[in-house]
C-alpha positions in Angstrom: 96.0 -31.8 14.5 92.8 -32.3 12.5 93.4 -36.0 12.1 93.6 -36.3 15.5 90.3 -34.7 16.4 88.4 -36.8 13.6 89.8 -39.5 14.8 88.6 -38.9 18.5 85.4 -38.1 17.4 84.9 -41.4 15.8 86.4 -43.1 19.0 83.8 -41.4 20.9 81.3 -41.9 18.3 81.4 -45.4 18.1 82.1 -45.6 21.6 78.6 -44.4 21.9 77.1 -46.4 19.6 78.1 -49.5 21.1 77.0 -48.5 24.5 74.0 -47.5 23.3 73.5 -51.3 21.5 74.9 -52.9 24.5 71.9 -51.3 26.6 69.2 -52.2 24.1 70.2 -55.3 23.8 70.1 -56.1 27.7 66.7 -54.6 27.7 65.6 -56.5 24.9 67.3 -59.6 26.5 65.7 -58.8 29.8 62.3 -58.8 28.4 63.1 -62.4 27.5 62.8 -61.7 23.4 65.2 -62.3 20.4 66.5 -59.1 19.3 66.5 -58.2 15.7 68.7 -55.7 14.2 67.2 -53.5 12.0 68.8 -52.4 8.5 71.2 -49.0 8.8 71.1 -49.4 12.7 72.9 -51.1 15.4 70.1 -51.1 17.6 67.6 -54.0 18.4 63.9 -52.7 16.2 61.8 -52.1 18.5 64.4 -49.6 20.7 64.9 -48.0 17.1 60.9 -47.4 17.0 60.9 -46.1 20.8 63.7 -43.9 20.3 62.0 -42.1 17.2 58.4 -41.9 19.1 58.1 -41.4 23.0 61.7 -40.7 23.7 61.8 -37.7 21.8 58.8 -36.1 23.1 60.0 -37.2 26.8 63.2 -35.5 25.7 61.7 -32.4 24.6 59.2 -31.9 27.0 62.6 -32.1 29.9 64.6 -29.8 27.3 61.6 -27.1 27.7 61.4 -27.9 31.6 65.2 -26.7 31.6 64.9 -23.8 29.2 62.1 -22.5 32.1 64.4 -23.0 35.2 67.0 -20.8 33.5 64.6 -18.4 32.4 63.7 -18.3 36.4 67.1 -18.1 37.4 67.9 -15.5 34.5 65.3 -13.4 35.6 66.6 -13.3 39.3 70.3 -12.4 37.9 68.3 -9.6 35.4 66.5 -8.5 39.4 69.6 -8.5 40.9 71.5 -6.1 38.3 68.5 -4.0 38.1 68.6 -3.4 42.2 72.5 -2.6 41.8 71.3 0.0 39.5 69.3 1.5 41.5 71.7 1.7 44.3 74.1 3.2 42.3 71.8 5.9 41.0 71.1 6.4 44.9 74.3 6.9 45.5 75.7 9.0 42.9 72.8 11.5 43.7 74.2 10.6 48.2 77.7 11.5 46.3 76.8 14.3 44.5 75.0 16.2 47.5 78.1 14.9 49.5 80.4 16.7 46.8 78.7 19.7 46.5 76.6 20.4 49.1 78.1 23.4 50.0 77.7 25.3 46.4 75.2 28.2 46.0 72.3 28.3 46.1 72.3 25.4 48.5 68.7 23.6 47.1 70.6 23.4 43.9 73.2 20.4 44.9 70.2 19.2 46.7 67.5 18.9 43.7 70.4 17.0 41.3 70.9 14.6 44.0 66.8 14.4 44.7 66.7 13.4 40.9 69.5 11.2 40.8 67.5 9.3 44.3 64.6 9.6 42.6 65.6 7.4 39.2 67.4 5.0 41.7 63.2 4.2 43.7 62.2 4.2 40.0 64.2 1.7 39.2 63.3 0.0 42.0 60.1 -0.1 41.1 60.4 -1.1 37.5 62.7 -4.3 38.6 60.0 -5.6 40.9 57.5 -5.0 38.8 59.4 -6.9 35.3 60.4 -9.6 37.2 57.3 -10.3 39.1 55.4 -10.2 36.1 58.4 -13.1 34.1 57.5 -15.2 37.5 54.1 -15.4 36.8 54.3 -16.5 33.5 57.1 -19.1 34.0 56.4 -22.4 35.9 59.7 -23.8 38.1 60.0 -27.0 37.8 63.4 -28.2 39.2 64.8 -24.9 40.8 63.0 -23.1 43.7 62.6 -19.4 42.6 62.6 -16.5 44.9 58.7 -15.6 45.7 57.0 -12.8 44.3 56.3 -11.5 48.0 59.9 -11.0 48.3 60.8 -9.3 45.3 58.6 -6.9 46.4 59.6 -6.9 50.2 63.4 -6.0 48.7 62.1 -3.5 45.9 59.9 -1.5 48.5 62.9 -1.4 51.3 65.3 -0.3 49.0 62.4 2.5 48.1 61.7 3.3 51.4 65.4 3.8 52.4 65.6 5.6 49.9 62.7 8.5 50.4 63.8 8.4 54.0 67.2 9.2 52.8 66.2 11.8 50.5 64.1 13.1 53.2 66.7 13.4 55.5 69.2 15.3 52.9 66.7 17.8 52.6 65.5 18.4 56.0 68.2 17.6 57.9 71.7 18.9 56.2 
């Protein structure tokens, strides 16, 4: 089994190699010069010297373009599971005042679930306010992030709907 997995990474490796020689070559050829092999590589020279001087820094510079679009969409996942939070904290403290509602004294169901509510807007808060703050440090460049104005449109709903629910528990049941 090992044999057979060296020996398909040399396939591929060579494989890869001659592509890549194939290409320079027609580029070199194309360019309407002889190609010279240099010592220890396959390649034409003068693709050897490109590859070790403006390739890499092209391929770098797209490498940390990449690394920032899925820092963008990371921090839209990390928004997303800190909102689900926060509903769940609203609704544990909805449950709880559901649950036990009825208990004496009655404000006493009612200020658990008020705190459990309460946690839920903070979180609301905090989410907006972390991931608004990633966005402004991070620059998108192939992947179209979700604006800053609607982070906080969602995060101040959610907070609203919230206090108005709260609100209504206490005033209403």
């Amino acid at each position: 089994m090992v044999s057979k997995r060296i020996s398909t990474q040399m396939v591929a490796g060579t494989q890869q190699r001659l592509a890549r020689f194939f290409s320079a070559l027609r580029a070199v050829l194309l360019k309407g010069t002889q190609p010279m092999l240099c010592e220890n590589h396959y390649l034409p020279c003068e693709w050897v010297v490109m590859e070790h001087s403006t390739d890499r820094t092209e391929l770098a510079g797209e490498r940390t373009d990449l690394a920032e679009d899925r820092t963008v969409l990371a921090n839209e996942r990390t928004f997303a599971g800190w909102m689900r939070t926060g509903l769940a904290a609203v609704g544990i403290g909805l449950g709880f005042n559901a649950l036990f509602g009825k208990m004496e004294p009655t404000w006493l169901p009612k200020a658990i679930a008020s705190c459990f509510i309460v946690s839920g807007m903070v979180i609301f808060y905090l989410a907006e306010r972390n991931s608004c703050s990633v966005l402004e440090r991070l620059d998108a460049h192939s992947v179209q992030p979700l604006r800053r104005m609607n982070l906080r449109l969602v995060a101040s709903l959610m907070g609203i709907g919230s206090a108005v629910l709260m609100g209504g528990m206490w005033f209403l049941l």
